[in-house]
KEVOGU-364540 format. One record per residue (C-alpha): residue number from 1; x, y, z; residue in three letters. Coordinates in steps of 0.25 Angstrom, whole numbers, plus 5000, padded with zeros to 4 digits. Layout:
    nr      u      v      w   rest
   NUM      X      Y      Z    ALA
...
//
This chain:
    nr      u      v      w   rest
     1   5000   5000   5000    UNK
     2   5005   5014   4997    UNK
     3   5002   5028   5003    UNK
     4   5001   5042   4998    UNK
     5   5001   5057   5002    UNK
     6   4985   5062   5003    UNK
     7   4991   5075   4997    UNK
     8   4989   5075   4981    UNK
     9   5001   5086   4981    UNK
    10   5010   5078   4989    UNK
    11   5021   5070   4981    UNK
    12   5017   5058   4990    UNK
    13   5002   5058   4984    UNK
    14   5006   5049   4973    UNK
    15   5018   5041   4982    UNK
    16   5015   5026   4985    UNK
    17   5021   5026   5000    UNK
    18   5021   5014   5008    UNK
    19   5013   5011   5022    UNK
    20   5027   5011   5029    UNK
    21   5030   5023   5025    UNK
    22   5014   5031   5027    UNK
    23   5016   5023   5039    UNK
    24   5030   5031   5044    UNK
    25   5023   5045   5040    UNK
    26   5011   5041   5048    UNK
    27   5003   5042   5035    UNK
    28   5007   5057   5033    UNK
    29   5014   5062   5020    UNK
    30   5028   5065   5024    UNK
    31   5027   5077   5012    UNK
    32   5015   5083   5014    UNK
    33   5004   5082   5027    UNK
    34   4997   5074   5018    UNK
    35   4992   5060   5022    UNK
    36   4997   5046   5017    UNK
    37   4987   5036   5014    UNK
    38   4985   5026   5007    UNK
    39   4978   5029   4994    UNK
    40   4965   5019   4991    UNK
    41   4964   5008   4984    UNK
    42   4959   5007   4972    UNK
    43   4955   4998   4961    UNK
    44   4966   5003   4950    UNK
    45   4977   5002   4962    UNK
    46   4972   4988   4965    UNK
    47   4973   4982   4952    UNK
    48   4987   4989   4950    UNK
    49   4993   4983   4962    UNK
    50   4987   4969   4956    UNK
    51   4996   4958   4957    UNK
    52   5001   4951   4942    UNK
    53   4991   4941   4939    UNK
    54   4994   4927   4938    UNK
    55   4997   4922   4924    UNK
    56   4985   4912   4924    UNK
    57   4975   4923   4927    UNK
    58   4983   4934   4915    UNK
    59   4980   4922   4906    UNK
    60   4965   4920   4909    UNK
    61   4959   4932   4901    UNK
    62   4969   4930   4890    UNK
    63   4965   4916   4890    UNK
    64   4950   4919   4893    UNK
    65   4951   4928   4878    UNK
    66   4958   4917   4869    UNK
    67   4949   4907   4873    UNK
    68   4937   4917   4868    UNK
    69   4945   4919   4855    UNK
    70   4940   4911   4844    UNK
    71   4954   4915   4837    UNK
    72   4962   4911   4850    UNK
    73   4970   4897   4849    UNK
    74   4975   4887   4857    UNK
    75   4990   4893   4856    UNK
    76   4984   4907   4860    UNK
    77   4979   4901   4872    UNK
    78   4992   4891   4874    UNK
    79   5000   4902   4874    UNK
    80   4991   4910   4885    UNK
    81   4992   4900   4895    UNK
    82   5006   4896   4895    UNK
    83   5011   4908   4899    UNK
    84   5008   4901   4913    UNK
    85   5016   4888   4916    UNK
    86   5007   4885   4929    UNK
    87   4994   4887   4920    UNK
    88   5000   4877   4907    UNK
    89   5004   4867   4917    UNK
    90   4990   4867   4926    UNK
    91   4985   4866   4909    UNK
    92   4993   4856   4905    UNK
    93   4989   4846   4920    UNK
    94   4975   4849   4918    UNK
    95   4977   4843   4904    UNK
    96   4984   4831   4909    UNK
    97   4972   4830   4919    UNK
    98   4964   4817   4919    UNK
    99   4954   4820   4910    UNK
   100   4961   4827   4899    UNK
   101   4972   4816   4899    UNK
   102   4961   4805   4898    UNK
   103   4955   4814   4885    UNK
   104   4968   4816   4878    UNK
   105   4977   4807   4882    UNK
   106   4991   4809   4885    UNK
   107   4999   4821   4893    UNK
   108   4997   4835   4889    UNK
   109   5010   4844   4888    UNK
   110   5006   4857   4884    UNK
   111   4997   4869   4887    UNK
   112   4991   4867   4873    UNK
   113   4988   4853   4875    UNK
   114   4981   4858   4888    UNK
   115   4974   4869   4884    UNK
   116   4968   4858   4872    UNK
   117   4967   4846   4880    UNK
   118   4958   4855   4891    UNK
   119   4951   4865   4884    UNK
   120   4953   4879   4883    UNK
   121   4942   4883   4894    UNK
   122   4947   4872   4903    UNK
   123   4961   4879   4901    UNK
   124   4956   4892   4906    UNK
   125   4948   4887   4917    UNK
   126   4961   4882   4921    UNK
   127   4968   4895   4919    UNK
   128   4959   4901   4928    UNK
   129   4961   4891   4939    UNK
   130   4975   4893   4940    UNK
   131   4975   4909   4940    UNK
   132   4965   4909   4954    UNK
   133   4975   4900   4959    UNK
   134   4985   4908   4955    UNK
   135   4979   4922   4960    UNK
   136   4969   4915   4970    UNK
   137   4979   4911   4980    UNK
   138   4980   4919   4992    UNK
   139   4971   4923   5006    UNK
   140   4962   4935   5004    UNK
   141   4962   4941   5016    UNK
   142   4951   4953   5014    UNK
   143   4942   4941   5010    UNK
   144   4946   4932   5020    UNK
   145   4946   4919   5011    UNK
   146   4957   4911   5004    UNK
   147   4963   4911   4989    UNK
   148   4961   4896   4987    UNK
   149   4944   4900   4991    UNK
   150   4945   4911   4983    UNK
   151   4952   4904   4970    UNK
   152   4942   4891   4974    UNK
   153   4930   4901   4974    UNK
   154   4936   4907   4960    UNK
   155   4939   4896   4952    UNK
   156   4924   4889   4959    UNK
   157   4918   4902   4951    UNK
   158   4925   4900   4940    UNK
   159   4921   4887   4938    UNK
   160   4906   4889   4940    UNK
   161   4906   4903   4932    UNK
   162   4912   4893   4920    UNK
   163   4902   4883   4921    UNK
   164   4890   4891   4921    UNK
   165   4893   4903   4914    UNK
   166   4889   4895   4900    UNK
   167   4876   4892   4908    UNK
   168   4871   4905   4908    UNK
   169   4857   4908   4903    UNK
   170   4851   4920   4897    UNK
   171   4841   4922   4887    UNK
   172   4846   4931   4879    UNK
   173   4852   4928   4864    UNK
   174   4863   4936   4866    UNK
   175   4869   4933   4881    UNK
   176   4881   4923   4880    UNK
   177   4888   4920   4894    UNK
   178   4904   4923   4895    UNK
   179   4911   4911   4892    UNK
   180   4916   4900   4903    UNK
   181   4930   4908   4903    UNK
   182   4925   4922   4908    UNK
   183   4916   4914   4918    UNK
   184   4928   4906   4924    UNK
   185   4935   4919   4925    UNK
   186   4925   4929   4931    UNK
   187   4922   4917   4943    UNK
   188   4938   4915   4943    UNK
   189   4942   4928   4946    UNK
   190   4930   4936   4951    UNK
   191   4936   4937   4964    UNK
   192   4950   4940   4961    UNK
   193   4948   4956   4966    UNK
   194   4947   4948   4981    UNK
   195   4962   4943   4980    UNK
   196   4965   4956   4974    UNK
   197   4961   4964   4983    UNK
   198   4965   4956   4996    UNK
   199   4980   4953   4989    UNK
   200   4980   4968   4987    UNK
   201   4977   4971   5004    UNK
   202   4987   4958   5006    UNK
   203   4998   4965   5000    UNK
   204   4996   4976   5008    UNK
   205   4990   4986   4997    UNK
   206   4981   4992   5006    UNK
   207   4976   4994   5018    UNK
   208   4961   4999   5014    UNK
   209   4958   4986   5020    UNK
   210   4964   4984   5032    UNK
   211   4950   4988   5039    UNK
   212   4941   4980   5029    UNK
   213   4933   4971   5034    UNK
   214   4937   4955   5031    UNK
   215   4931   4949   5022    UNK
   216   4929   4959   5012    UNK
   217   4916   4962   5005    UNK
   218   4914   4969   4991    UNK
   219   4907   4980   5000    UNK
   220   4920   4980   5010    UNK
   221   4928   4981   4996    UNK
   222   4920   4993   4991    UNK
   223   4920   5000   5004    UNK
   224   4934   5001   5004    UNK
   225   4940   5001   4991    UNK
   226   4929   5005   4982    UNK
   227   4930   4993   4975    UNK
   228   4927   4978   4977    UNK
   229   4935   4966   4973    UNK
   230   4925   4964   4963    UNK
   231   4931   4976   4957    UNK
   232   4945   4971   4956    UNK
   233   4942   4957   4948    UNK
   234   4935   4965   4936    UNK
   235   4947   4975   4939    UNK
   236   4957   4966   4938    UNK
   237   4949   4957   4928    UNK
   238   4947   4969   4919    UNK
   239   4962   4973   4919    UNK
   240   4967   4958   4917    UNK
   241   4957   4958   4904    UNK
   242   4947   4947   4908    UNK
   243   4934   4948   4901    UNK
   244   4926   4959   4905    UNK
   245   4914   4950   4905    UNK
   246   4917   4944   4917    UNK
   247   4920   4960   4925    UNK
   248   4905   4964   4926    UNK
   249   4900   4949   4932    UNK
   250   4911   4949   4942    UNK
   251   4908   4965   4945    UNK
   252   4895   4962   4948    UNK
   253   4895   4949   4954    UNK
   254   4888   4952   4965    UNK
   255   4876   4960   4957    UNK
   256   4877   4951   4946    UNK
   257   4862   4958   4941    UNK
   258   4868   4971   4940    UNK
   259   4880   4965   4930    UNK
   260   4880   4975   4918    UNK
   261   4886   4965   4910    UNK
   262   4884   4949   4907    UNK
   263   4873   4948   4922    UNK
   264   4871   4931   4920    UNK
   265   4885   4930   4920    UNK
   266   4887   4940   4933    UNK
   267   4875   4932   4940    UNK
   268   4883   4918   4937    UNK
   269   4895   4924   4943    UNK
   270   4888   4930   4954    UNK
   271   4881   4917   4958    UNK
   272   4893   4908   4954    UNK
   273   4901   4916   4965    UNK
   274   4890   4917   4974    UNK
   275   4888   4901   4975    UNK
   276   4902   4897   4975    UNK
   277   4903   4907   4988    UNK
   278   4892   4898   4993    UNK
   279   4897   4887   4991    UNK
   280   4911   4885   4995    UNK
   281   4920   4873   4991    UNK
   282   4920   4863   5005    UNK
   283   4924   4849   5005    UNK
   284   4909   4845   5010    UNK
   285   4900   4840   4997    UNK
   286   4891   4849   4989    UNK
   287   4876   4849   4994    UNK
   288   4871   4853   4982    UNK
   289   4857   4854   4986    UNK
   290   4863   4862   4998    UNK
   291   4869   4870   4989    UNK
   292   4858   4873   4980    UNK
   293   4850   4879   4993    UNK
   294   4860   4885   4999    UNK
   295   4863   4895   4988    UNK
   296   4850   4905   4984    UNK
   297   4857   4912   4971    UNK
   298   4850   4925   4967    UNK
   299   4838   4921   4957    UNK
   300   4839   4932   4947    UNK
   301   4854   4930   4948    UNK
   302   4853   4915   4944    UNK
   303   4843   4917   4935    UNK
   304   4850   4927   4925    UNK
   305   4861   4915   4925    UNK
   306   4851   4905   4918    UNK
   307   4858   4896   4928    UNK
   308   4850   4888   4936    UNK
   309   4856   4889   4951    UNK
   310   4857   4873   4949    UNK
   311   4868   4874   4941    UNK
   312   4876   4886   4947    UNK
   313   4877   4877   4959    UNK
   314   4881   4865   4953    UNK
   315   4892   4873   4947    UNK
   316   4897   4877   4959    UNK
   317   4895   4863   4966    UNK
   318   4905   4860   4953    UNK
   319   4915   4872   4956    UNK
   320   4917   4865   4970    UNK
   321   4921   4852   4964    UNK
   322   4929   4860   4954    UNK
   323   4938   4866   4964    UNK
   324   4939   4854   4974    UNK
   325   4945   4847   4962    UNK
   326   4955   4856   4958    UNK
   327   4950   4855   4943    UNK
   328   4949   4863   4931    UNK
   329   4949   4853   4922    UNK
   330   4954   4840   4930    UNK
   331   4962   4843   4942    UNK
   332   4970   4856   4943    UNK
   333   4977   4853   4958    UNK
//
């Protein structure tokens, strides 16, 4: 965190000075009378101080716009994910898994041979899974829960958002629903502003949060900062060049009705999320009839899905089984 002279004529306006030394001028500007304080935090200053982004998560838009490309080839996409030697190698295991092995026979060397034998959509479900456990890997202490729940959560999302994104029913000609990528990524990475934000007060960027109260809440973050975590995943989402069709559902996530953009897809993502914070992963067997009326999903919400609230559950009894088993596509331990 940095400090700076309250005076807009004092050189020490625009310096950056550390606590230690606001700290040994007791907070007064040893230039002017002016006082030294730390200047508030702001969405632009937050993105700035952003860490670099894991290769496996830089490659997930690039990625996610080759396999939309009708021009694209297998080479181009090849190409894209080798620049990531943990990725290739969790491509090429998946591709010697079980299943494919029994399909095509014989070992598989390469990333092309994987990305064939696979499947281009499988390969960028792994892509994903690999860049939350890549960014999702530490405590967040301003929301009191672990990375592995918060990548577990993520990746659960995902996974639901994949399946029943192309189950999306509206009557109308002209609606089409985002394809399985950009409805794996908006459930992967909607609550990426969380470990933003608290790796941010972790590293001691600020102390705007020393006197917040634990957990935070979207109102606690609005209070304080002006902006909510929300805000930093379309932020940072927007600035790595994901597709702008996932900002507005993630934005309004929690209003879904009032989404300006694509609303069944923001009423999915807001139920999906909503149910997999229900339902957490335990070792205890799913009660899906306990499930089914435990969980009271808004009616309008549901309905301008076209998915019965049936199959959203069933989807999320799945996502459970899907993280359990460490699997992708076969076993990704």
């Amino acid at each position: 965190m940095s400090y700076k002279c309250t005076n807009s004529t004092c050189p020490n306006h625009t310096a950056q000075l550390p606590q230690e030394a606001a700290e040994r001028f007791d907070y007064k500007c040893f230039l002017c009378d002016g006082v030294l304080l730390e200047p508030p935090l702001t969405l632009d200053l937050l993105l700035s101080q952003v860490d670099i982004l894991p290769v496996a998560l830089q490659i997930l838009p690039r990625l996610q716009a080759l396999l939309n490309d009708d021009n694209s080839s297998l080479d181009d996409i090849a190409s894209t994910t080798r620049t990531d030697a943990s990725l290739v190698s969790r491509l090429i295991h998946v591709a010697n898994g079980a299943y494919f092995a029994l399909a095509h026979g014989g070992s598989c060397t390469s990333v092309e041979q994987a990305l064939t034998r696979i499947g281009l959509n499988k390969a960028y479900s792994v892509v994903g899974y690999v860049a939350a456990k890549e960014v999702y890997c530490k405590f967040l202490t301003l929301y009191g829960i672990t990375g592995q729940q918060l990548w577990q959560d993520s990746v659960r999302t995902a996974y639901s958002m994949q399946v029943l994104t192309p189950q999306i029913f509206v009557f109308s000609d002209s609606y089409k629903p985002p394809d399985t990528g950009t409805a794996y990524t908006a459930g992967l990475l909607w609550q990426i502003g969380k470990m933003v934000l608290s790796q941010f007060h972790q590293s001691g960027g600020t102390n705007v949060f020393k006197q917040a109260s634990v957990p935070l809440t979207q109102e606690i973050e609005n209070e304080i900062l002006g902006f909510s975590h929300l805000d930093v995943t379309t932020a940072l989402m927007k600035k790595w060049s994901f597709s702008h069709e996932m900002l507005s559902p993630i934005k309004y996530k929690d209003h879904p009705l009032r989404c300006p953009d694509d609303r069944p897809f923001a009423c999915l993502l807001s139920l999906v999320i909503a149910a997999v914070d229900a339902f957490p992963i335990t070792k205890d067997e799913i009660d899906f009839d306990e499930m089914s009326h435990g969980f009271s999903p808004d009616s309008e919400t549901l309905a301008l899905t076209g998915i019965s609230k049936v199959d959203l559950l069933e989807a999320i009894c799945s996502s459970m089984q899907f993280v359990k088993k460490g699997s992708v596509v076969g076993r990704l331990k």
